[in-house]
N, C-alpha and C positions, 0 to 999 in steps of 0.2 A: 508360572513363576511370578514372584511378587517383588518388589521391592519395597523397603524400609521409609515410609514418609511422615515425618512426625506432625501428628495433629493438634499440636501445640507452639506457637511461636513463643517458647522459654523464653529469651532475650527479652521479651517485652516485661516478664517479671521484675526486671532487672531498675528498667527507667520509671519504674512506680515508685513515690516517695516509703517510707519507712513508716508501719501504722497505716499503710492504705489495707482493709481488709480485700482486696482484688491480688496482693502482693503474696499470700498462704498459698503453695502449690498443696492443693486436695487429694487423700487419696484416690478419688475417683477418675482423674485426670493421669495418675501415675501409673492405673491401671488399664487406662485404655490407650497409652501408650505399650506398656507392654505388652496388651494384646495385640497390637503391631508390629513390635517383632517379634514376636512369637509367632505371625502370621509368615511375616517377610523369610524367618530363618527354615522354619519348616518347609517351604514349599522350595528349596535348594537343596540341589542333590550331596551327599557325605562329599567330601574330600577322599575320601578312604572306601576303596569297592561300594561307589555309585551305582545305584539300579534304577534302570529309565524302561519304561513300558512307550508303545506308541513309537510314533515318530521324532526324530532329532535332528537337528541341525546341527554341523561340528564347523567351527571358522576354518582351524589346522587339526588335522588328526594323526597321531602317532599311537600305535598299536604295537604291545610288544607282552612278549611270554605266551602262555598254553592258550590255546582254545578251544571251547566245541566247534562242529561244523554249522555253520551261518551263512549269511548272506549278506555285501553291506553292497549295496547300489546295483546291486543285479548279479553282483561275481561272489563266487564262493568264496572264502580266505578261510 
């Protein structure tokens, strides 16, 4: 899982005089930001009926409604 890390310090656009040609955000810059998060957002499970392969780590886990028959840390539920 990734998170969101922007490869551009925007703000610095900001303290450029007016007429500095370095001051143009380019679209090739706007686009490798958003292939950033488009990286970060994909690789994070839905909100809504999550499907995890592999192993997981849960902090607090609360389990509720139907299920098949499984196994979580050795015990059936």
């Amino acid at each position: 899982m990734s998170s969101y890390t922007p490869s551009y310090a925007w703000s610095s656009f900001d303290s450029l005089p007016s007429g500095n040609p370095n001051k143009i955000v380019k679209a090739t810059a706007i686009g490798v930001e958003m292939t950033n998060i488009q990286t970060a957002v994909n690789s994070k499970a839905d909100s809504a009926s999550p499907s995890f392969t592999g192993s997981m780590s849960v902090a607090d886990l609360t389990v509720s409604g139907s299920f098949s028959v499984g196994t979580i840390d050795g015990g059936t539920y």
